[in-house]
C-alpha positions as CSV (number, residue, x, y, z in Angstrom):
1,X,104.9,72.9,98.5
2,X,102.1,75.5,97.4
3,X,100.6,74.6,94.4
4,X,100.1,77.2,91.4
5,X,98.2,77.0,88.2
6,X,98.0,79.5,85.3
7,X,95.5,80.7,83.2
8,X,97.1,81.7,79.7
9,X,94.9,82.8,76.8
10,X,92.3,81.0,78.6
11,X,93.5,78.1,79.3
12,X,94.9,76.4,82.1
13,X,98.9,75.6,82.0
14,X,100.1,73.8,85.3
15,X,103.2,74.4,87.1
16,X,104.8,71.3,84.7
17,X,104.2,73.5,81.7
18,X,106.1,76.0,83.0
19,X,108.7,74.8,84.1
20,X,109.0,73.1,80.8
21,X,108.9,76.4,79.0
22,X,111.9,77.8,81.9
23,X,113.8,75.0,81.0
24,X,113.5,76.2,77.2
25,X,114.8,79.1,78.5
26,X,117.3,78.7,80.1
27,X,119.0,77.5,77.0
28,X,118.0,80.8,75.5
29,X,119.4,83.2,78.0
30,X,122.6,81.2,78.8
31,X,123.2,81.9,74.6
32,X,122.0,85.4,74.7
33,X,124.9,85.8,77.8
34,X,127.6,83.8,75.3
35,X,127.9,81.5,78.6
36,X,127.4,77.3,78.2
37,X,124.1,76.3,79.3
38,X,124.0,74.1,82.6
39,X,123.9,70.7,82.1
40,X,120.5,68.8,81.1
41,X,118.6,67.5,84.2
42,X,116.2,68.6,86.9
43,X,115.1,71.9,86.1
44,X,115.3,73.5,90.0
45,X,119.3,72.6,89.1
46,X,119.5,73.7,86.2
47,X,117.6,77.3,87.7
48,X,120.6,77.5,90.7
49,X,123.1,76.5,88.1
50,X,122.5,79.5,86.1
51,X,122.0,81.9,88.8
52,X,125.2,81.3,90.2
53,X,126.8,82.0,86.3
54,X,124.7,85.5,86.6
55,X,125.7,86.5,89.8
56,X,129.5,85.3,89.3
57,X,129.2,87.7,85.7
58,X,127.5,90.5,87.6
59,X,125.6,93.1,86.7
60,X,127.9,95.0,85.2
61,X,129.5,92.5,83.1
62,X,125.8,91.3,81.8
63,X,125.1,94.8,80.8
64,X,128.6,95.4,78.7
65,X,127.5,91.9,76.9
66,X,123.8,92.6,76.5
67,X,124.2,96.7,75.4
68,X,124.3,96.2,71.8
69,X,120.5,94.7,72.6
70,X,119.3,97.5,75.1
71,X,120.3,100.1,72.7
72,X,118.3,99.2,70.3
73,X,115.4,97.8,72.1
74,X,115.4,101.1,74.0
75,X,115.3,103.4,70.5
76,X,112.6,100.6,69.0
77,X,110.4,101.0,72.4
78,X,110.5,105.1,72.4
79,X,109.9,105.2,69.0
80,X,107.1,103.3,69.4
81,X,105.7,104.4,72.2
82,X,105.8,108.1,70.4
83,X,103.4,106.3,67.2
84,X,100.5,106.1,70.1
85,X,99.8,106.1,73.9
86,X,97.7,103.1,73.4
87,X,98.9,99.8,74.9
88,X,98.7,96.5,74.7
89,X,98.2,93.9,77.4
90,X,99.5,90.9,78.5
91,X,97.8,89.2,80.8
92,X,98.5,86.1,83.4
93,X,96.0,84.7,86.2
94,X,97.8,82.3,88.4
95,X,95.8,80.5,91.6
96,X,97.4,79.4,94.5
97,X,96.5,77.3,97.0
98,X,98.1,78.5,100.4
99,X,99.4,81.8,102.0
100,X,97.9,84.8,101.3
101,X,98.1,88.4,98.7
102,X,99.1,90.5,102.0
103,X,102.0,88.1,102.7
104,X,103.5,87.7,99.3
105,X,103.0,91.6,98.3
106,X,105.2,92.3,101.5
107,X,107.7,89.2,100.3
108,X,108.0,90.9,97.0
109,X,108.2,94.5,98.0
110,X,111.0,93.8,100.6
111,X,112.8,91.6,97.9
112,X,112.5,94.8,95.4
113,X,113.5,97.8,98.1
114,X,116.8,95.9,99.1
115,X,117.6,94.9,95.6
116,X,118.2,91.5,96.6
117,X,119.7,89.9,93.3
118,X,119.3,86.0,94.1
119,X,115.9,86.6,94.4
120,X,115.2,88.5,91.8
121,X,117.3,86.8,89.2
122,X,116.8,83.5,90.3
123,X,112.7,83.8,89.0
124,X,113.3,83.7,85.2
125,X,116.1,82.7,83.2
126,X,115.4,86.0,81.2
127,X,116.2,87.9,84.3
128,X,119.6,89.6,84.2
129,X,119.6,92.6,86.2
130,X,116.7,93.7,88.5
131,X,117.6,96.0,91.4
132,X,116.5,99.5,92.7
133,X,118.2,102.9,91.1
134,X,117.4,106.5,92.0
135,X,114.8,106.5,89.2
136,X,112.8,102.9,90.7
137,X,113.3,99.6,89.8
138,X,116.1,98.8,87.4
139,X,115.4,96.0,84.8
140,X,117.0,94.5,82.4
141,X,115.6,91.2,81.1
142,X,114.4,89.9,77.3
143,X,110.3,90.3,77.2
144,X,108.8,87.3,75.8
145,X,109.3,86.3,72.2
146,X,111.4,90.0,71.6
147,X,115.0,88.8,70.2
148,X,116.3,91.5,72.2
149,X,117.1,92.1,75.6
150,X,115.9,95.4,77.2
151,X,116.4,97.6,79.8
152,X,113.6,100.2,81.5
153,X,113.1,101.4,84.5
154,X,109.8,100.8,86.6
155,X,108.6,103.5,89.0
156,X,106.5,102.0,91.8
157,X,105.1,105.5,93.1
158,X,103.7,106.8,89.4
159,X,100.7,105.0,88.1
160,X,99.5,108.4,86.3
161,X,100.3,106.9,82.9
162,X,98.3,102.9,83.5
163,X,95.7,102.0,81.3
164,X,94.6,99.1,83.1
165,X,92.4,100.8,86.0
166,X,92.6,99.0,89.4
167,X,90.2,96.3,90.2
168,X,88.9,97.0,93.3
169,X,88.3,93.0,93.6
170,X,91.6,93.0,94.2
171,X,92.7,94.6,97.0
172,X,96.5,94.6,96.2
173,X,99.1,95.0,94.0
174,X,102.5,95.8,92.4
175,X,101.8,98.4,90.1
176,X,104.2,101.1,88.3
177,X,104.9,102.9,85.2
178,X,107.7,101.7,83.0
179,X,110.3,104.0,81.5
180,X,113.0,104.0,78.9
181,X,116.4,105.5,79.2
182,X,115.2,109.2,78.0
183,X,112.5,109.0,80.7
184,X,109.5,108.2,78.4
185,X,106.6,106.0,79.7
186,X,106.8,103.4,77.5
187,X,104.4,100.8,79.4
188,X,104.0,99.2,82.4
189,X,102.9,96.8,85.6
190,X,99.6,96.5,87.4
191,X,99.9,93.4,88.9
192,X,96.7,92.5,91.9
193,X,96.2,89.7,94.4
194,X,93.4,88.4,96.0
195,X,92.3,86.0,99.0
196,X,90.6,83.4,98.2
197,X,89.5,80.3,100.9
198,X,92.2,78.7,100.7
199,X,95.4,81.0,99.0
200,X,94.8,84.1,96.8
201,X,94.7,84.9,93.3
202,X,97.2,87.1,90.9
203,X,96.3,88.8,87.9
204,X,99.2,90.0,86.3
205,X,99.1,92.6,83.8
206,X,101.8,94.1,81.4
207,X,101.1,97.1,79.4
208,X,103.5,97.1,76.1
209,X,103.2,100.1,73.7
210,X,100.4,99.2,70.8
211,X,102.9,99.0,68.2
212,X,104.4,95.9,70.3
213,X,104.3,92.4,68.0
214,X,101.5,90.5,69.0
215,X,103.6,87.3,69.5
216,X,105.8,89.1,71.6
217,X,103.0,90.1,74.0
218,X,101.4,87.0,73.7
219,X,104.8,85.7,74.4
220,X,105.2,87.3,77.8
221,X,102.3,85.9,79.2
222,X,104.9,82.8,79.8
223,X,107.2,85.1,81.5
224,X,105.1,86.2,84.1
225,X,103.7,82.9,85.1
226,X,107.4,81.5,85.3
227,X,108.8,84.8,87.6
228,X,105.4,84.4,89.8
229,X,105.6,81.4,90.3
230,X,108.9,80.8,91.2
231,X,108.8,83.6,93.4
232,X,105.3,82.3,95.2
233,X,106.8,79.2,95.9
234,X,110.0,81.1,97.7
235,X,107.5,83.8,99.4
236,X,106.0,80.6,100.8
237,X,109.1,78.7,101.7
């Protein structure tokens, strides 16, 4: 199996880290549902056991249950994004020892544009609903240490309202801007791969409005190592 390693806050996490902190959360979002948690054991189990409860409650259903949260992480988020335009950043590096940033960018992409909800759910337990609207990407998913669960919208073809600039080191990427439910950029993605000699890298990026908790931020950095890497390793199988 291809091998991934994290940088967070500088410092290297490896793949057993992570997973420790998914199995942590599974817990979490099996609560946040009001659904029993699979049963303790291997966490790869654990990660099907819980997809199948999300895709057996469907999107709908985990939207009625989770609304409460989304209304009022959506009015927390505009507000704030109204106090400033500035963001702030979480940041991820993973490396990865096999396949190539072409490749996966293609897996990904192909995943997103025919909203396929195993794959997309299946990455992090915080995942609930993640498939394509008229507006771009639909997501609704709890961000890091945030007690709530919220849902935005990220447009893939507008990057007019980034901060982070694109590195041209890395030559590609998933990038687009996030938007709550009154159309308001309230963040976003610019996430960009690299070849290396033997795999490419991923610097994952994602832009929170300033008044966002530090912890929370900080919080997210888990997130996106335990999405990318779970959906590495299935690019690569």
């Amino acid at each position: 199996m291809v091998k991934v390693v994290a940088e967070i806050g500088g410092h290297r996490v490896d793949r057993a880290a992570i997973l420790r902190w998914e199995d942590r959360r599974i817990d979490a979002a099996a609560s946040k549902l009001g659904v029993p948690a699979p049963r303790p054991g291997d966490v790869a189990g654990r990660r099907e056991a819980f997809l199948r409860t999300k895709l057996d409650l469907g999107a709908e259903e985990m939207s009625r249950r989770l609304a409460r949260d989304t209304r009022m992480a959506d009015l927390v988020a505009r507000a704030q994004a109204r106090v400033s335009d500035r963001r702030r950043f979480s940041v991820t590096d993973l490396r990865v020892d096999a396949g190539n940033a072409a490749a996966f960018t293609a897996w990904f992409e192909d995943a997103t544009n025919s909203s396929d909800e195993a794959a997309m759910m299946r990455a992090c337990p915080d995942h609930f609903v993640l498939r394509l609207g008229s507006a771009g990407q639909e997501v609704l998913e709890t961000n890091g240490a945030s007690p709530l669960a919220a849902f935005f919208v990220i447009d893939y073809g507008d990057l007019s309202s980034l901060r982070t600039p694109a590195d041209p080191a890395f030559p590609h990427q998933i990038a687009g801007v996030a938007r709550a439910s009154n159309g308001r950029a309230i963040g976003g993605v610019r996430h960009q791969f690299r070849d290396t000699g033997d795999g490419f890298d991923a610097r994952l990026i994602v832009e929170f409005p300033l008044p966002t908790l530090p912890a929370m931020v900080a919080g997210h950095r888990w997130h996106l190592a335990c999405e990318f890497a779970n959906w590495i390793e299935a690019a690569s199988a």
